[in-house]
C-alpha positions as CSV (number, residue, x, y, z in Angstrom):
1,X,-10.5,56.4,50.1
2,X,-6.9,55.8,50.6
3,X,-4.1,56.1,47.8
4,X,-3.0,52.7,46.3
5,X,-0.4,50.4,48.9
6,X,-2.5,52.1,52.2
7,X,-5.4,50.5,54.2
8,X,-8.6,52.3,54.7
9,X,-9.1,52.3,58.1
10,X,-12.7,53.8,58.4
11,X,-14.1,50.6,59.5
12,X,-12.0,50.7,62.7
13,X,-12.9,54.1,63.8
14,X,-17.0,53.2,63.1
15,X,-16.3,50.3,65.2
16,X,-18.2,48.0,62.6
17,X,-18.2,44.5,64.4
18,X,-18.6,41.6,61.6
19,X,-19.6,37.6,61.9
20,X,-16.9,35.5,60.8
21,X,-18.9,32.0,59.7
22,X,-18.2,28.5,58.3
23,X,-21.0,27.5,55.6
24,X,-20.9,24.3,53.4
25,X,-19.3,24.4,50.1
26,X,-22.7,23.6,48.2
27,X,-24.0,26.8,50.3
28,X,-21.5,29.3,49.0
29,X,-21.8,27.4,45.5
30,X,-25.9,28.5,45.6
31,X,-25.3,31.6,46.9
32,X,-23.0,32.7,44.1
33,X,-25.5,31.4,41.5
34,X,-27.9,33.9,43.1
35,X,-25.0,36.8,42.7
36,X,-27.1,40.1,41.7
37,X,-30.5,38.5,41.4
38,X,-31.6,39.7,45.1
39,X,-31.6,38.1,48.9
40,X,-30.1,35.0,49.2
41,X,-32.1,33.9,52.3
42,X,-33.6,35.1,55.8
43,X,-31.2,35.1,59.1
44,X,-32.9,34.5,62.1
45,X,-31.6,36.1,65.7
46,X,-34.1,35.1,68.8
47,X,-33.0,35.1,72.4
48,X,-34.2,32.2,74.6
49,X,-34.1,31.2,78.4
50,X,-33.8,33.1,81.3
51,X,-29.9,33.5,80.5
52,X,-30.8,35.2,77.0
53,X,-29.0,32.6,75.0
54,X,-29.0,33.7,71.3
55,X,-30.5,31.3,68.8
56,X,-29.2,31.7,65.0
57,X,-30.5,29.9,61.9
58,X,-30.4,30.6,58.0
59,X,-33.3,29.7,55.5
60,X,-32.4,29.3,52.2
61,X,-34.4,30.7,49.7
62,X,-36.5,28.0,47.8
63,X,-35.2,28.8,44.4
64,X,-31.5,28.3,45.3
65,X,-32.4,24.8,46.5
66,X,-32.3,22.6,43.6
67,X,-28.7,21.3,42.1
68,X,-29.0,20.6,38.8
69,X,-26.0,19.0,36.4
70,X,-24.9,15.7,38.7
71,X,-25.3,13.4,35.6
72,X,-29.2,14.2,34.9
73,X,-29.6,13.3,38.9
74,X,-31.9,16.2,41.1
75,X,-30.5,17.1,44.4
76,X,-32.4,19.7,46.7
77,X,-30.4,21.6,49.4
78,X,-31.4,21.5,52.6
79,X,-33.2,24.8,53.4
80,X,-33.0,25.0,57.3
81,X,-29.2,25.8,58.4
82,X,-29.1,26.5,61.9
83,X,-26.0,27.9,63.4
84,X,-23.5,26.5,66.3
85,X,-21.7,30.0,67.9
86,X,-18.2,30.1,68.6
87,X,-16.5,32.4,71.0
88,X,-13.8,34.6,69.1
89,X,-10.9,33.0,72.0
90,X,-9.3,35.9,72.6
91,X,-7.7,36.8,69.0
92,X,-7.7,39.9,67.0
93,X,-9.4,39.2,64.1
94,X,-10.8,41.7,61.1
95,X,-12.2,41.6,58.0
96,X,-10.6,43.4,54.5
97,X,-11.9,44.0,51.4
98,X,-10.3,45.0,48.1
99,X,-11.9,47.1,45.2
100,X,-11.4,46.9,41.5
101,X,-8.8,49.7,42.1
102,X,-6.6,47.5,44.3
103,X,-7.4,49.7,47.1
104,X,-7.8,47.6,50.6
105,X,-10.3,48.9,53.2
106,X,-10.9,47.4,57.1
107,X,-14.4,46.4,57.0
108,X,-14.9,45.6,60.4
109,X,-13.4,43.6,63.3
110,X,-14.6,40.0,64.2
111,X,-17.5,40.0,67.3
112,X,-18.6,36.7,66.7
113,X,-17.4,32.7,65.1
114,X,-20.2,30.6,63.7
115,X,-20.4,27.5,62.2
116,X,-23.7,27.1,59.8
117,X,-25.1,23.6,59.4
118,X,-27.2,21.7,57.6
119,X,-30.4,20.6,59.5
120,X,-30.1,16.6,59.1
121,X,-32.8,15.7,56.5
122,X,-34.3,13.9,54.2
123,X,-32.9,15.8,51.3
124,X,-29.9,16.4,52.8
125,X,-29.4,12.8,53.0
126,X,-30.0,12.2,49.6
127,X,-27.5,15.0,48.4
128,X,-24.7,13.4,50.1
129,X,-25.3,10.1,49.0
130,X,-25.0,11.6,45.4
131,X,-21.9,13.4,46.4
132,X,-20.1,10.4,47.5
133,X,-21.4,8.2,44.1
134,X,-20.3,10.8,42.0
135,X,-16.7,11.2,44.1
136,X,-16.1,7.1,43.8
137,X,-16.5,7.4,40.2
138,X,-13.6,6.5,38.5
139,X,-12.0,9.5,36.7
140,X,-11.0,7.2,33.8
141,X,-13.3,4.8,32.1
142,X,-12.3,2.2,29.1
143,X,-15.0,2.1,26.4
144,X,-15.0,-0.3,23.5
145,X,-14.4,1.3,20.1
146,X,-17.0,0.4,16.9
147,X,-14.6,1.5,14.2
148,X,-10.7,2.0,13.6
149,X,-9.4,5.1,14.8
150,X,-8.7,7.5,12.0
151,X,-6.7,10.3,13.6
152,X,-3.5,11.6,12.7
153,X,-2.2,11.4,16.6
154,X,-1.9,7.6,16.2
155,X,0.4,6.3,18.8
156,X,3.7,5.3,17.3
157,X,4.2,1.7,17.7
158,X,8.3,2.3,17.4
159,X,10.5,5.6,16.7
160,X,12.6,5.7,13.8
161,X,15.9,6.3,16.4
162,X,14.8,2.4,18.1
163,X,14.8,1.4,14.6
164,X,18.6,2.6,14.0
165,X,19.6,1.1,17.4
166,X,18.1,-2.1,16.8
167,X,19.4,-2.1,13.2
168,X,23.2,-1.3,14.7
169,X,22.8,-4.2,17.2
170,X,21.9,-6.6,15.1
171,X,24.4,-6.2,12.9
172,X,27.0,-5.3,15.8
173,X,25.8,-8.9,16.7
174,X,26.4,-10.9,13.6
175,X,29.6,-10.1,13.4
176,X,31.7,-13.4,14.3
177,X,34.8,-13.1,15.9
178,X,37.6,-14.2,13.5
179,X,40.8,-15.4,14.6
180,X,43.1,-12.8,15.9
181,X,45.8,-13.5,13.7
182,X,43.9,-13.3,10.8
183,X,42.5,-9.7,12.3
184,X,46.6,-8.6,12.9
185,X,46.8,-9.7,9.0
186,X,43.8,-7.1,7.8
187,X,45.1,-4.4,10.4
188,X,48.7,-4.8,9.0
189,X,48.1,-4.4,5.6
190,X,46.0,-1.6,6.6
191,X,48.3,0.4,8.0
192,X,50.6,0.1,5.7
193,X,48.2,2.0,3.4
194,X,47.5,5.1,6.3
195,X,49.4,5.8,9.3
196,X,46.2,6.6,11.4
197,X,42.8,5.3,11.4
198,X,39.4,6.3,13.5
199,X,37.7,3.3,15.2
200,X,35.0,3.3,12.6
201,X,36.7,2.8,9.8
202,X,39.0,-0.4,11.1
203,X,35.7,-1.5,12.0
204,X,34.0,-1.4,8.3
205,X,37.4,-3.1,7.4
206,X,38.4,-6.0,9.7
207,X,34.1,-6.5,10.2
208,X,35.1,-7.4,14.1
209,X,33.1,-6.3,16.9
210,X,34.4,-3.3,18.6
211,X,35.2,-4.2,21.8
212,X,36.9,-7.3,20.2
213,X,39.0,-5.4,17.7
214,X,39.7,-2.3,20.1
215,X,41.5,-5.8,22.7
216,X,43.8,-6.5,19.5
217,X,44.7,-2.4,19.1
218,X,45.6,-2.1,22.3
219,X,48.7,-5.2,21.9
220,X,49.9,-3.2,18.4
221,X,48.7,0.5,18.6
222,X,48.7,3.6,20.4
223,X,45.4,5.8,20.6
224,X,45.9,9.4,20.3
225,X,43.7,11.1,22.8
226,X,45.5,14.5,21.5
227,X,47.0,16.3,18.8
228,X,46.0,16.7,15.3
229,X,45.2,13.5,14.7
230,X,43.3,13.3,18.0
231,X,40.6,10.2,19.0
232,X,42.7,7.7,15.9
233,X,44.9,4.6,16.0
234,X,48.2,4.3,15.0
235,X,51.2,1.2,15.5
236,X,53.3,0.9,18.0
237,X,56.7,1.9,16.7
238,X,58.2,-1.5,16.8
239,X,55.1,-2.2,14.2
240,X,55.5,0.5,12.1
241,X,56.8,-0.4,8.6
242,X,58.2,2.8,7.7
243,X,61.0,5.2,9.3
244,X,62.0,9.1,9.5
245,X,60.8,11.0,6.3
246,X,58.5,7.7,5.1
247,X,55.7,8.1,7.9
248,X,52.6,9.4,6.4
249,X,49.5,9.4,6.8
250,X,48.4,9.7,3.1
């Protein structure tokens, strides 16, 4: 054998030819459930006509015929496969395998395309009828509960963060508009307590909607978008009550 990363190419130089064929995917699904238990099936070659025409068919072992599991249902597959040759059409086509030592080796090159097919029967009919029942199930299914559900993954019928928003807009709501001089009146005399103030805090005072109070700031103040005392409000110096060493913000 080859070292690991090169092909082993001893297939080539035998000149192994290999069938490349197309089986049904309930086939390969038997077949694999057979896996170390012995044949699979018998392949028949015969040669008919004056022209020598090959003739190809599989026969399924008995035993490998029944599908069990489809919802307590009993399919049987078809036994007879016969097969419909293919010419190759001029490719290059070969076979590889790869061992437990992820070492690859050229089995063969590909003589021969077949397809293998089910012989159209009665069985075979019936499988396929269970095959398209059990595809249009539906994947989901509703089903009516007895009893409360007691588990701890109970859906949550609202997050505490909803909560707090809702909370906050309610309250953001019941806030009435006052009149605006009486808001310049609770602003004044606030200022004249602390030069600058956040937006939170003349809201808990004046008890105005935001957008309503920040309209009146913006005739009297000046927001401070820098500086120590960045993101506050402030008057406008022709508000301002106090001058030179008196401005505070104590």
């Amino acid at each position: 054998m080859s070292e690991k990363g090169e092909v082993d190419l001893t297939g080539a130089k035998q000149n192994t030819g290999v069938w490349l064929v197309k089986v049904p995917k309930y086939l390969s699904q038997q077949w694999a459930k057979a896996s170390g238990r012995g044949d699979v099936g018998k392949l028949r070659i015969s040669k008919k006509g004056n022209q020598g025409k090959a003739e190809v068919s599989f026969t399924l072992n008995e035993e490998l015929t029944v599908i069990e599991g489809i919802e307590a249902k009993t399919a049987s597959v078809p036994r007879e496969h016969p097969f419909t040759m293919q010419s190759v059409g001029g490719q290059l086509l070969a076979v590889y395998s790869e061992n437990p030592a992820d070492k690859i080796a050229l089995e063969g090159v590909v003589v021969q395309r077949a397809e293998c097919r089910p012989s159209v029967s009665e069985s075979y009919m019936r499988l396929k009828r269970i095959q398209i029942e059990e595809s249009s199930k539906p994947t989901r299914l509703s089903q009516q509960l007895d009893k409360a559900v007691t588990s701890n993954y109970k859906p949550v019928a609202n997050h505490a963060y909803n909560l707090e928003y809702d909370r906050k807009k309610k309250e953001e709501g019941k806030r009435a508009r006052a009149d605006k001089q009486q808001v310049l009146d609770m602003l004044f005399s606030a200022f004249e307590k602390h030069q600058f103030y956040n937006i939170k805090d003349l809201v808990d005072i004046t008890k105005q909607p935001v957008s309503y109070l920040k309209e009146i700031l913006r005739d009297i103040g000046n927001y401070n978008v820098k500086g120590t005392h960045k993101n506050t409000w402030e008057l406008k110096p022709e508000y301002r009550h106090y001058h030179g060493d008196e401005k505070t913000d104590e």
